[in-house]
N, C-alpha and C positions, 0 to 999 in steps of 0.2 A: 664569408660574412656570417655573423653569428645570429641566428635567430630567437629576435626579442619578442615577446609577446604584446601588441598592442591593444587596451582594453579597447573596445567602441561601447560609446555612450548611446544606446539605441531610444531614449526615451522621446524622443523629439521625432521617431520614424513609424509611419505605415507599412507595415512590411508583408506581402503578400507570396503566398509560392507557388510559383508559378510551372514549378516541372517538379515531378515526386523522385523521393529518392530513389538511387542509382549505385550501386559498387564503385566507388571513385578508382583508376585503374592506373598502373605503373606504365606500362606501353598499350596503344592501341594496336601497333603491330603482335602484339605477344598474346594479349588479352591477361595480362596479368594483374590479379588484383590489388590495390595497395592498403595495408594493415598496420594500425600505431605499435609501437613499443611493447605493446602486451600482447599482439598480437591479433585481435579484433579486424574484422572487414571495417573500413572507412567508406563511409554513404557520402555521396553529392546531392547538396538540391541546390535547385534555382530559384532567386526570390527579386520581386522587385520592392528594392527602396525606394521608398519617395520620403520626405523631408516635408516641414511645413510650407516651404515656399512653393510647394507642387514640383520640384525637382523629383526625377526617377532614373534610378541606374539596376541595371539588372548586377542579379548581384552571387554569384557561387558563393557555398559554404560547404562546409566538410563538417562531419561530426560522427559518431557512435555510439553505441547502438544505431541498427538503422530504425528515425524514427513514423511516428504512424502519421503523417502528414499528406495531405492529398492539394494538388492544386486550387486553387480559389482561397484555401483557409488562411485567414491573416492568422500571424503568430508572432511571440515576441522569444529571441533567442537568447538563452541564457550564459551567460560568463562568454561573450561572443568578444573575438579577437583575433585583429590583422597580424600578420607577417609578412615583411618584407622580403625579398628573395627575388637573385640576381641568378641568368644564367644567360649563358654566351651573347651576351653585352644586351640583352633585355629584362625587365624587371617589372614587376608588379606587387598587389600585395593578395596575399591565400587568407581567406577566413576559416576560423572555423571555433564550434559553439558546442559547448557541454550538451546540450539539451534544446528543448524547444516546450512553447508552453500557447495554447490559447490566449487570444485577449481578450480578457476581462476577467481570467483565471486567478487564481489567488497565487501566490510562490507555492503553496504546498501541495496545487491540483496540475499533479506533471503526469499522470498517468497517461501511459498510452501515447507520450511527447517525447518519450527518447530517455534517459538515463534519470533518476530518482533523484530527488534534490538536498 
């Protein structure tokens, strides 16, 4: 299966995080790290979505640099996008987001949020 990039339109979501980043890892038996394309550590956090109807789903994301986010801080994530991805007959979808930014930040106040915009 070939993986597409799906945008998520996050405008309409409260997004909260709720466990700090983490080295996202290739095996938990191995302890090995898992690193993009260029080579970079890949960070996990955990965030809860909620939606305007008061719907909430916890929510993993992947991104790099690891950014300076702490639990409790709402943040809104940027160029943030599913994939879908299938392995021995289970499937789900992997996020993961350029950066991360304050809310009520302007686009160009990314500092100290993870990758420069």
């Amino acid at each position: 299966m070939r993986a597409i990039p799906i945008p998520v339109d996050v405008t309409k979501l409260q997004i909260t995080c709720v466990k700090a980043a983490k080295p996202r890892l290739v095996s938990k038996d191995t302890g090995e790290i898992k690193r993009d394309k260029d080579g970079n550590v890949m960070y996990e956090l955990t965030f809860l979505f909620e939606d305007e109807l008061g719907r909430m789903e916890l929510v993993k994301v992947t991104t790099t640099p690891e950014p300076q986010i702490t639990p409790g801080e709402e943040v809104v994530p940027v160029d943030l996008v599913g994939y879908v991805w299938e392995q021995g007959g289970r499937w789900g979808i992997a996020y993961r987001a350029a950066s991360f930014r304050p809310v009520g930040a302007s686009l160009s106040t990314s500092a100290g949020m993870g990758a420069d915009l």
